[in-house]
Each structure stands twice: as structure tokens, then as C-alpha cells.
C-alpha positions in Angstrom: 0.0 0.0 0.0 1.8 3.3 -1.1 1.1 6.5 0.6 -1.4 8.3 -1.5 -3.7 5.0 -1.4 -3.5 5.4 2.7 -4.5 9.3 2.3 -7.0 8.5 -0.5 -8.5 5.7 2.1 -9.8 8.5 4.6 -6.9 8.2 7.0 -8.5 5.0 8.8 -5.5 3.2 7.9 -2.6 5.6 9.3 -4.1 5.2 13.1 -3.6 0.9 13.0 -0.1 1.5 11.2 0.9 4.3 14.1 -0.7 1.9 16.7 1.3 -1.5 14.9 4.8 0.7 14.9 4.2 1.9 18.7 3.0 -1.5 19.8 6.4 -2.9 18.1 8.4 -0.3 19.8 6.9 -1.2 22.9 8.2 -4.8 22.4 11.5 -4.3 21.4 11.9 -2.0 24.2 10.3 -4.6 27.1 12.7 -7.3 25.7 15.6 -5.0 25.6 14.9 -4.4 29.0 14.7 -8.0 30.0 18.0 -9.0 28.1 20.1 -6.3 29.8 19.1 -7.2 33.4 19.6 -10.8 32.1 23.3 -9.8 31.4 23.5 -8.0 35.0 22.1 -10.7 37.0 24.1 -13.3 35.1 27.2 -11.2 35.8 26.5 -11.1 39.7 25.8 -14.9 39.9 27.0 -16.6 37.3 26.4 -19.8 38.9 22.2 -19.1 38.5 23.2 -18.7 35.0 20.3 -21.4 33.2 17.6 -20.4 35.8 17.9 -16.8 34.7 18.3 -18.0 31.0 15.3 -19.8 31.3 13.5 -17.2 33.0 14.2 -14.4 30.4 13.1 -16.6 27.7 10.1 -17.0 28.7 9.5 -13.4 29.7 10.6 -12.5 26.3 7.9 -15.0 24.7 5.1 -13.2 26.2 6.4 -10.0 25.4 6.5 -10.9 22.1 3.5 -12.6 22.0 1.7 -9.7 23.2 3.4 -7.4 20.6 2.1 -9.9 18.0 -1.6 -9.9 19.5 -1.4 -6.0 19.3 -0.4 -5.6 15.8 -2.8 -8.3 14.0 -5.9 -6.6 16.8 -5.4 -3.1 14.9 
């Protein structure tokens, strides 16, 4: 879909493609987040290294599974 198609459309389109990018943002931000604590707990007891592996994982999942739900809702 180009940009004069969107505009020609009556700008209902350009709301769900603001909301898609933010909700994307939002999601790479939340599992940036989680990755860099990851790295700092990791670094202050390596020896819980596969229970905070495993734990970010799965925290990233549903962040990322919530970003997904977001963009295909809008």
C-alpha cells in the first residue's frame, strides 16, 4: 500500500499503522529491558546462569506474544 492509497482511504489506515509501529516499539523495548538485566544478573551470579536464562526466555515470549496480538488486533 503506497502513501497516496492510505491518504485516498480517509486516513482510517494511518491510526492501526501508528498503533502496529508503537506497539512494536513497545516490544523491542520490554525485551531489551529483559535481556540487559539478564546480562547484569548473570554477571552477579554466574552460577544461577540457566535459571535466569530460562526465565528471560520465557519473559521474552510473552512480550513478544503480546506485541504480535497488538499488531494483528489493529
Amino acid at each position: 500500500m503506497t502513501i497516496p492509497m492510505i491518504v485516498q482511504a480517509g486516513g482510517t489506515v494511518i491510526p492501526s499503522i501508528i498503533g502496529a509501529g508503537l506497539a512494536v516499539i513497545g516490544a523491542g523495548i520490554g525485551i531489551g529491558m529483559i535481556g540487559g538485566k539478564a546480562m547484569e544478573a548473570i554477571a552477579r551470579q554466574p552460577e544461577a546462569y540457566g535459571k535466569i536464562q530460562t526465565a528471560m526466555l520465557i519473559a521474552a515470549a510473552l512480550i513478544e506474544g503480546i506485541g504480535f496480538a497488538a499488531i494483528f488486533a489493529g
